[in-house]
C-alpha positions in Angstrom: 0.0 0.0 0.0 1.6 2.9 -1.2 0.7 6.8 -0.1 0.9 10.4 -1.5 4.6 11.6 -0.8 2.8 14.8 0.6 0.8 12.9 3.8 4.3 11.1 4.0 6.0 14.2 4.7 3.4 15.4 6.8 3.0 12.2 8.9 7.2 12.3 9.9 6.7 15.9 10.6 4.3 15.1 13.0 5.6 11.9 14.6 9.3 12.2 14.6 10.4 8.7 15.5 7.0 7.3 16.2 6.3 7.4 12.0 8.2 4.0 11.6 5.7 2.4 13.8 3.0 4.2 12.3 3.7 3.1 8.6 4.2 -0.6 9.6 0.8 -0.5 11.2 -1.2 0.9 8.0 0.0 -2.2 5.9 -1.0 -4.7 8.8 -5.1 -5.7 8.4 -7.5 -3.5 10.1 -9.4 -4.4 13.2 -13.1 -5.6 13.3 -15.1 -4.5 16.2 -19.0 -4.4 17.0 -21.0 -2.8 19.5 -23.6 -4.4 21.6 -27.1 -3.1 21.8 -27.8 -3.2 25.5 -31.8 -3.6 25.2 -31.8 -6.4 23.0 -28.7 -8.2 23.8 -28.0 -9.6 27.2 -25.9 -12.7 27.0 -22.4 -12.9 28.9 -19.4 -12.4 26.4 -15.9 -14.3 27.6 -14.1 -15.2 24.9 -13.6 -11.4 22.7 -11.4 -8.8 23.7 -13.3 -5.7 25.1 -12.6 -2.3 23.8 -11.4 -0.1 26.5 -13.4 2.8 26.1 -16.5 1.4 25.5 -18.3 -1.7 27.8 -20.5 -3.1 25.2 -17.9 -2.8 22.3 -16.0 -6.1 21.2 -13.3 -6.8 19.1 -13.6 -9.7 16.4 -11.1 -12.3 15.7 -12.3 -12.2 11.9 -14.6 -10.7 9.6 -17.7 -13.1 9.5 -20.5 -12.6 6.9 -22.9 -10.3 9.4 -25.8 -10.6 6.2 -25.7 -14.3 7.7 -26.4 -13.8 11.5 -30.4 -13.0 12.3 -29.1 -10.6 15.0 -27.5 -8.3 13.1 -30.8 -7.8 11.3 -32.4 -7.5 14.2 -29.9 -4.6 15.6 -28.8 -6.8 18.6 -25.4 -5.0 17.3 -23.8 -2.4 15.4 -20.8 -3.1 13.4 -18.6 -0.4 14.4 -15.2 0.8 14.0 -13.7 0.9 17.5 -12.1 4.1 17.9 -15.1 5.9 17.4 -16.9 4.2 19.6 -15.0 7.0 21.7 -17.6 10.0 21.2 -19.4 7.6 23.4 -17.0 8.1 26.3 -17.1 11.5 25.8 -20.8 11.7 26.0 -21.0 9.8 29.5 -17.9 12.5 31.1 -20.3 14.9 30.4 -23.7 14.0 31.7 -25.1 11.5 34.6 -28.0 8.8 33.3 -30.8 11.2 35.0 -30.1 13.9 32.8 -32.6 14.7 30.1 -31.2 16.3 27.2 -31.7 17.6 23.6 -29.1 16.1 21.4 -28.4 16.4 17.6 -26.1 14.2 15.8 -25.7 16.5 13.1 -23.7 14.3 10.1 -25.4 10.5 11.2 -24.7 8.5 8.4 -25.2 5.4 8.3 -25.8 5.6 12.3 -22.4 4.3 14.7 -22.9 7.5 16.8 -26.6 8.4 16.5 -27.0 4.5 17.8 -24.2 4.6 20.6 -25.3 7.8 22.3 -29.4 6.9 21.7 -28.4 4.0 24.0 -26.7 6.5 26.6 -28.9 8.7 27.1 -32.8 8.5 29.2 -36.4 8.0 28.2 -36.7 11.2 29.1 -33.9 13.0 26.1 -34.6 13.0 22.6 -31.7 12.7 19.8 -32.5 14.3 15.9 -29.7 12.3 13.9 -29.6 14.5 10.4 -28.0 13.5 7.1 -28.2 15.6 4.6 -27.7 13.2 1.6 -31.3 11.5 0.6 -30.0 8.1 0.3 -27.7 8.1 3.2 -30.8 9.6 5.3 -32.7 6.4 4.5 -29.9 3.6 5.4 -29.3 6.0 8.8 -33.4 5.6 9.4 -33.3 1.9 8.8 -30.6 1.4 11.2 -32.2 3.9 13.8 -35.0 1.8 13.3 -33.1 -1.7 13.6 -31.6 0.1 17.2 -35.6 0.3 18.7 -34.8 3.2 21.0 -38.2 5.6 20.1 -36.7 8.4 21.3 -34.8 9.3 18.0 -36.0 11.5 15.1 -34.2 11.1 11.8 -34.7 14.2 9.5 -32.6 15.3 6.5 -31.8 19.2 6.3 -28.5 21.1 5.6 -26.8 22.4 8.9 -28.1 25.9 8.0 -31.3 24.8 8.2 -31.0 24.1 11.9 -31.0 28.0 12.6 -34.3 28.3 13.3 -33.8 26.3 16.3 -31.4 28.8 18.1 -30.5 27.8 21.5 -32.5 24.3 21.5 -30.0 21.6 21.7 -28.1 20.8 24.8 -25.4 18.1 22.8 -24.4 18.3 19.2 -22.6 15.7 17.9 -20.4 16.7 14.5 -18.5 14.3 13.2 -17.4 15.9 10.3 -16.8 15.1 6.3 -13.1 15.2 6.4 -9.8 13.9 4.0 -10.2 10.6 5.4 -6.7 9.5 6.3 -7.6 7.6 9.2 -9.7 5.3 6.9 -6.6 4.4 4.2 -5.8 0.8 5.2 -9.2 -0.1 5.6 -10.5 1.6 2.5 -7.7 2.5 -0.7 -10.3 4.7 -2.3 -9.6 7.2 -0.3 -6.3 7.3 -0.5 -6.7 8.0 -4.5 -8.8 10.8 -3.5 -6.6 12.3 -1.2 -4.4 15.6 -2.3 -3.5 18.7 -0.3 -6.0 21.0 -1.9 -8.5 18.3 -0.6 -7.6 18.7 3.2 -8.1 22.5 2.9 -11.2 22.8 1.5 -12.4 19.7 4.3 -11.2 22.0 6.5 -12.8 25.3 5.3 -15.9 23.2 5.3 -15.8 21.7 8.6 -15.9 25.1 9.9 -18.9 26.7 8.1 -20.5 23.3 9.3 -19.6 24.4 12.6 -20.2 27.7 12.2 -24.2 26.8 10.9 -24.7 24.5 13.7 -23.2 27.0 16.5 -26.5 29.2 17.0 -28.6 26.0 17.5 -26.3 25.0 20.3 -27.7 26.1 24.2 -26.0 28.6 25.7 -23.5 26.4 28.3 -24.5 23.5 25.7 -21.8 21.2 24.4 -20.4 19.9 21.1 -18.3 17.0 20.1 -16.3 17.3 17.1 -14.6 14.8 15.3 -13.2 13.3 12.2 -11.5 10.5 10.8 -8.0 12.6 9.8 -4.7 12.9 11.0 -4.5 16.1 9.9 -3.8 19.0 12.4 -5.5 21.7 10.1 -9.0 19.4 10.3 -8.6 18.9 14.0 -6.8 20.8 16.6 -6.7 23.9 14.8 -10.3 23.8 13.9 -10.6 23.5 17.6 -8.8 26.7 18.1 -11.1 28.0 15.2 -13.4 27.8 17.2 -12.4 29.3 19.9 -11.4 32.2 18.7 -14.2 32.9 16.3 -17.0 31.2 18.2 -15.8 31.8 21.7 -15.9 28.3 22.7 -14.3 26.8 25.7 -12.1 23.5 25.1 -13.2 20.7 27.9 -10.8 18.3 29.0 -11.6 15.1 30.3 -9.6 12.0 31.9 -8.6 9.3 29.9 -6.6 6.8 31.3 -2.9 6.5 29.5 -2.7 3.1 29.3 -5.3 3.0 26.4 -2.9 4.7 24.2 -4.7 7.3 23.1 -2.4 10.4 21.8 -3.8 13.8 24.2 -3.5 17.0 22.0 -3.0 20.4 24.0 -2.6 23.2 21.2 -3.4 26.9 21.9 -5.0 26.0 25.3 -7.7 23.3 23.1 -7.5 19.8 23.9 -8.3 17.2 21.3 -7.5 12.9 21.7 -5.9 11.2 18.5 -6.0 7.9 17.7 -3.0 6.4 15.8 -3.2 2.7 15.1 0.2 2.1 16.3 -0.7 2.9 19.5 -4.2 1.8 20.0 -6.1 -0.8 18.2 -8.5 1.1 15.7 -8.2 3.3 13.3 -6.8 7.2 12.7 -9.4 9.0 14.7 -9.8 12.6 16.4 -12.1 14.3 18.8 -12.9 17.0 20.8 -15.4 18.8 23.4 -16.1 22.4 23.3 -17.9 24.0 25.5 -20.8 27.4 24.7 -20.3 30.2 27.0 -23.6 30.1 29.2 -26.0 33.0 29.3 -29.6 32.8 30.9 -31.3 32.4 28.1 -34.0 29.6 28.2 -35.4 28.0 25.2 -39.3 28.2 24.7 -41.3 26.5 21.7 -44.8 25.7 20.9 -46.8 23.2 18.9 -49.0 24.8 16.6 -51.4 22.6 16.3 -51.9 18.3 17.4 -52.0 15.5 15.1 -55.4 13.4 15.5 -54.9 11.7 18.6 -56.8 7.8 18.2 -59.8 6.8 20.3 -60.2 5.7 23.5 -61.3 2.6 22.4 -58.7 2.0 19.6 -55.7 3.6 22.1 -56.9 0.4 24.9 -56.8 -2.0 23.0 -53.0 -0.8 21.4 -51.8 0.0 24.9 -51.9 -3.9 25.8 -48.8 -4.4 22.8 -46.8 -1.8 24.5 -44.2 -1.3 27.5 -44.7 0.9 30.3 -48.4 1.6 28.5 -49.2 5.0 30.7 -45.9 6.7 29.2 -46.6 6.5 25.2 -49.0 8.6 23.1 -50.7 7.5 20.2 -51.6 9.8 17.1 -53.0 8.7 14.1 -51.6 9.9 10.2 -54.6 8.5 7.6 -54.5 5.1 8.6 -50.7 4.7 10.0 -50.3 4.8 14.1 -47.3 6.3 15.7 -46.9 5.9 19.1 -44.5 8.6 20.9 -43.1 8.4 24.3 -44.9 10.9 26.4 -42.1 12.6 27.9 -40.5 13.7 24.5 -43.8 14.0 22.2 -44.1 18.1 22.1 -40.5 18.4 21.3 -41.1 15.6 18.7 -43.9 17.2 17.2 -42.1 20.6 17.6 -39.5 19.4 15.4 -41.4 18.2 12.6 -42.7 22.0 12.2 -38.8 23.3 11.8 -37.3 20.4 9.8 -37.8 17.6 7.4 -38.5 14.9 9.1 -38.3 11.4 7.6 -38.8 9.3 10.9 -40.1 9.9 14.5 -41.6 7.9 17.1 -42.9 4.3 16.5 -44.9 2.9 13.5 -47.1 0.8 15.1 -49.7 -0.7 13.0 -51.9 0.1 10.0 -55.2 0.4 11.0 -58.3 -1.3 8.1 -61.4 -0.9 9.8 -61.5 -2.0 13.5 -58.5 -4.3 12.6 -54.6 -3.5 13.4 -52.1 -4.5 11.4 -48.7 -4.6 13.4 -46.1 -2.6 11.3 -42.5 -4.2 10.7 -40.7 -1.2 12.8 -43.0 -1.6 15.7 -41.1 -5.6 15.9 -37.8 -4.2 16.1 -38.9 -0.9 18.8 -38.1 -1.5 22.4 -41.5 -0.3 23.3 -43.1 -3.3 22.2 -44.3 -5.9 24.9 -43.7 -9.4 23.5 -46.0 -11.3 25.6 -48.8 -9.5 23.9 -48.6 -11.7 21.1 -47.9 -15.2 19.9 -44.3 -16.2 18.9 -43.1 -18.3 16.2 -38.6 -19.0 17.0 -37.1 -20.0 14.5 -33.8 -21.7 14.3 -30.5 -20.1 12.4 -31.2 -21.2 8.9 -34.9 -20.8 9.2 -34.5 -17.0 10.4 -32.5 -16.2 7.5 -35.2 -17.9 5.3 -37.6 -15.7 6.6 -35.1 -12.5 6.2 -34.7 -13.6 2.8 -38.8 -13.3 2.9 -39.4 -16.8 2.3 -42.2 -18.0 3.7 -41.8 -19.9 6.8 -43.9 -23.2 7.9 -45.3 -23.2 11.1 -47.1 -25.7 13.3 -49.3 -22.8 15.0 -52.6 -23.6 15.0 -53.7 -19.9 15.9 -54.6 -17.8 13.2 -53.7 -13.8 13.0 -50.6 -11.9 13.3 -47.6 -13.4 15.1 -44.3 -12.2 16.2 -41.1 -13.8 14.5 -38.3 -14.3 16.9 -34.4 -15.7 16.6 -32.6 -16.1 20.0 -35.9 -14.3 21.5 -34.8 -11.4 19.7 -38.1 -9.9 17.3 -37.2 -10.4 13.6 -40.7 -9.4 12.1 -44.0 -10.7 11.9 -46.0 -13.2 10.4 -49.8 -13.5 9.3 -50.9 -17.5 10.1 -53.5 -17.9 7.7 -54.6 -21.5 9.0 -52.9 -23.6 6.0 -50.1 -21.0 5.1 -48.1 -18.0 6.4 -47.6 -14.8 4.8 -44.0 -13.2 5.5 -45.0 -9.4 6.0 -41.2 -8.6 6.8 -40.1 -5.3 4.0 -39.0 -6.4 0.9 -36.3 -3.4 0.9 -34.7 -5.2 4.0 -34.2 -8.2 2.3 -31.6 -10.3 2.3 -30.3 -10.5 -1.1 -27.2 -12.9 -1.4 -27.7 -17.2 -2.1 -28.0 -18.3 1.1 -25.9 -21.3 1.5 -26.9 -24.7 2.1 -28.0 -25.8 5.9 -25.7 -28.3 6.4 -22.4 -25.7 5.6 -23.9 -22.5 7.6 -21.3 -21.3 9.8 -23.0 -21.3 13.4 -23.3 -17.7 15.3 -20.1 -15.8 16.1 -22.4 -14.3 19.3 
């Protein structure tokens, strides 16, 4: 693997005697590492190595086929590259569990971060993750979905767009469209697209991010910036960028040395760089700065309410939820999205200030006085599984059913059942008596041969 004589230059400037190290490691393979969703995966783990910043995240001995394993579908797990499962431990030296906050995850695509911090913070916080780019938005809204926190709104705007919302957000979360260096062994594209001219406009363009973004921040509110660069003119010194043109206030925070990450202090900012010599992950870089606080409260008001569903329809839906007394139903034509209680004003606030493209819980269809359970409300922790009847299926059989095959059953109760793997939902499953219909989405499909039963690899997890 060869690289541009420029970064070469760049990276011994840098390093000094530390480059040696660093250019044997970009030609060994790159780690795999996944991180565990805590809500829908609670088995003990013994035999991976942990990562040391983050509980639930795990390092792999090898790259298995994840389109093979039901859980992954299911979003018992994120595949995740471990040294950005870091903004993570930056999130929790910020805040305690009890805090409710406002958080947007400004650049979410596909959805590492927007899924690691919607599993730190409460029921009572709500996260926006934004992507700008259409089709990106969509794979982050699938995976958001796959996660099955409800707490998360997926929308798709341009950071200007998020000046309308001045003061609202307590955390922002930029992890910013950079050069890519950190990314070269595990992806040679982007070493073809690197050039000097292309680390200067990343990082001219990192800061009108930053700058767009800064008004919606709360005064004493927090952002975490990041990128996947070595480069000091993307990261450090757009830290001090932003100090002296935003007035923000670099926070430090304690990181224990022996985890090998590399502490940047430059012009009185502090930033944390990851060099895969050091630590096991890739090039990564992040930061926390801090708004200067003013009392200046945030107010908003819903103009008007969605049509909220009957009493009689909202009984019988409360029996297929958790926690039944904390969710709000509103009805959309026929489609039912339920909403946690706590967060549902803000929710509906935000779809009157930005395009939203998911919020709250799809929970069924309604046709009459029947309800027709909705493929998102399988994978949502809000649903209560003892509400309805379960068909497990075994390894093969779950991908069958992924692949929407149809599956054979020995139920002898007709009507709409849940499809499990491991306990974990899948989907559902219409029993029609002498056949089921597969209602998982056909856009979620598995698409590759699946191999024969007998030479199925079992589970990694």
């Amino acid at each position: 693997m060869e690289f541009p004589l420029a970064f070469i230059h760049r990276m011994r400037e840098q390093l000094g005697e530390g480059y040696t190290d660093f250019s044997n490691s970009l030609q060994s393979p790159p780690s795999i590492s996944i991180r565990l969703n805590p809500q829908k995966f609670n088995k003990s783990i013994t035999t991976l190595q942990k990562v040391s910043w983050e509980p639930n995240g795990f390092y792999l001995q090898k790259r298995p086929v994840f389109t093979l394993d039901p859980l992954f579908h299911a979003g018992s797990y994120y595949v995740q590259e471990a040294s950005s499962m870091f903004t993570g431990y930056l999130f929790k030296q910020l805040f305690n569990e009890a805090t409710p906050l406002k958080i947007l995850d400004l650049c979410a695509a596909p959805g590492g971060k927007t899924t690691h911090v919607a599993s730190l913070m409460n029921q009572k916080s709500i996260l926006v993750a934004n992507e700008v780019i259409k089709s990106r938005a969509h794979i982050l809204a699938e995976n958001v979905i796959k996660w099955g926190n409800p707490n998360v709104v997926v929308t798709q705007n341009d950071p200007k767009e998020f000046k309308s919302l001045e003061g609202f957000f307590d955390v922002i979360v930029v992890d910013a469209p950079c050069s890519g260096e950190g990314l070269f062994r595990r992806d040679e594209s982007a070493i073809g697209e690197w050039s000097v001219e292309n680390t200067q406009l990343c990082a001219l363009r990192q800061q009108r991010i930053t700058a767009d973004i800064w008004g919606s921040l709360a005064p004493g509110g927090f952002l975490i910036y990041s990128t996947c660069t070595y480069n000091p003119n993307e990261n450090e010194k757009n830290l001090v960028w932003m100090s002296e043109q935003l007035n923000a206030k670099s926070i430090k925070v304690p990181v224990p040395v022996e985890w090998g990450i590399h502490q940047i202090e430059w012009h009185g900012m502090v930033g944390y760089q990851f060099l895969p010599h050091k630590i096991k992950g890739e090039g990564f870089f992040a930061g926390i700065v801090q708004k200067e606080s003013e009392d200046k409260p945030f107010y908003f008001k819903v103009k008007t309410q969605p049509n909220q569903l009957s009493r009689e329809s909202q009984v019988t839906l409360k029996e297929w939820v958790k926690e039944p007394d904390n969710v709000q139903f509103q009805i959309k034509e026929e489609t039912i999205i339920a909403y946690p209680a706590e967060t549902e004003s803000l929710t509906l606030y935000l779809q009157q200030k930005l395009r939203v493209l998911k919020s709250g819980v799809i929970v069924a269809e309604q046709k009459g006085k029947k309800f027709i359970p909705h493929p998102d409300f399988a994978l949502s922790n809000m649903l209560q599984q003892l509400s309805f009847p379960k068909i497990e299926l075994s390894h093969y059989e779950a991908l069958q059913y992924l692949k929407k095959e149809n599956i054979h059953t020995t139920q002898a109760v007709k009507g709409y059942h849940l499809v499990t793997y491991q306990d974990v939902p899948l989907g559902w499953t219409n029993h029609l008596g002498n056949r089921s219909n597969n209602l998982f989405p056909v856009g979620w499909r598995i698409r590759m041969a699946l191999p024969k039963k007998e030479g199925l690899k079992p589970p990694f997890l």
